[in-house]
N, C-alpha and C positions, 0 to 999 in steps of 0.2 A: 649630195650637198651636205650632207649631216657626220662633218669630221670629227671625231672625240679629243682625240687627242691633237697637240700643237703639231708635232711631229707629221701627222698624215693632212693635217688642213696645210701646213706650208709647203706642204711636196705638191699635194695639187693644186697651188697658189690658190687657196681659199683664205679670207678673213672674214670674221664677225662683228657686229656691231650691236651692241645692245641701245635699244632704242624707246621712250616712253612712245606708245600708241599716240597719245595725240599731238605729241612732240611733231611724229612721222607724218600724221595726215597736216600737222599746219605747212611743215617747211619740205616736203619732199616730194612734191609735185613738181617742182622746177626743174633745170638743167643741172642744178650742184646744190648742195643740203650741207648747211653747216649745225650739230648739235647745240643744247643751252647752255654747254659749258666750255663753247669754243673759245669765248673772248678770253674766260679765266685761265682756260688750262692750255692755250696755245696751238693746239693739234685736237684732231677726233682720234678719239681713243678705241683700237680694235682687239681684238683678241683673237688667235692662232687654234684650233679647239675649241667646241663647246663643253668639256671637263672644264676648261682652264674658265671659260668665259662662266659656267655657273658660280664658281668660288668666287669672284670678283661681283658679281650682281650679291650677292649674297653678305660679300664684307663692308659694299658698299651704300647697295642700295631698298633692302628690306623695310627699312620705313617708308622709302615711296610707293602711297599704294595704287600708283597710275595704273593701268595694265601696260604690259611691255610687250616688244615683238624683237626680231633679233633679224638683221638683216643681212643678206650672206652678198661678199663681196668678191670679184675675181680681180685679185690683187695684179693683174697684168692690165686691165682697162683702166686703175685709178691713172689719174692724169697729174695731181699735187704727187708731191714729194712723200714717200711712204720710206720710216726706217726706223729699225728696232734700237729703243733705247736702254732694253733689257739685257743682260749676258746669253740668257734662255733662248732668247727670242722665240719670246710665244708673245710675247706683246706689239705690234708691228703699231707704230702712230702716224695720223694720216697730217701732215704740215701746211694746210688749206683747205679747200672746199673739197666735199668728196664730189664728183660729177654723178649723179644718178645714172648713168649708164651703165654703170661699175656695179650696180645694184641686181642681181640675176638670179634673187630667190629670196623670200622670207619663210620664217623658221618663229610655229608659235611656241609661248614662254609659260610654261605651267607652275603655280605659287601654291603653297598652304597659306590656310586661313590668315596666319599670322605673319605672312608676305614673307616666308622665306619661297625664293627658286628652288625649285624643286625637279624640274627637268625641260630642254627644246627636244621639238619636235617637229614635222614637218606636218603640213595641214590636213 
């Protein structure tokens, strides 16, 4: 479940999801989990690779010092509308609710002191 690169998480229809901890235990017990920045940003935001997904936690999110977890998704189960807005495509955006079925692994999120990500890992 632990694909580094974009390249080998899209070959084995894997994405990622970075998630705060307690974001996940409020809203992902249900049948579909919508993130806290779904209203603003339109889509749940995933990423192709855990290389690609630490640079992105790291440019964006270093000051939140929540704990995070990284949710590993089998991009054939999502049931919303999945597609890359990127040229790369290491970025794949999910366009609705993710269905929690699609969810088939979590991946913990290692920080230095001063909340940079520092590396996932599986438990």
């Amino acid at each position: 479940m632990e694909h580094r690169t974009a390249d080998e998480s899209r070959a084995a229809k894997i994405a990622y999801h970075l998630v705060p901890i307690p974001v996940w235990e409020e809203r992902g017990d249900g049948e579909s989990y919508l993130p806290e920045a779904f209203e603003q940003d339109g889509f749940i935001h995933t990423t192709n690779g855990l290389d690609p997904l630490i640079e992105v936690a790291n440019m964006f999110y270093t000051g939140d010092d929540r704990p995070y977890m990284v949710l590993v998704l089998d991009t054939t189960k999502i049931t919303s509308e999945l597609r890359y807005d990127d040229e790369g495509q290491v970025y794949p955006h999910i366009y609705g609710p993710l269905n929690t079925d699609a969810v088939i692994g979590t991946l913990v999120v290692d920080r230095a002191d001063a909340g940079a990500f520092t590396g996932i890992r599986a438990e």
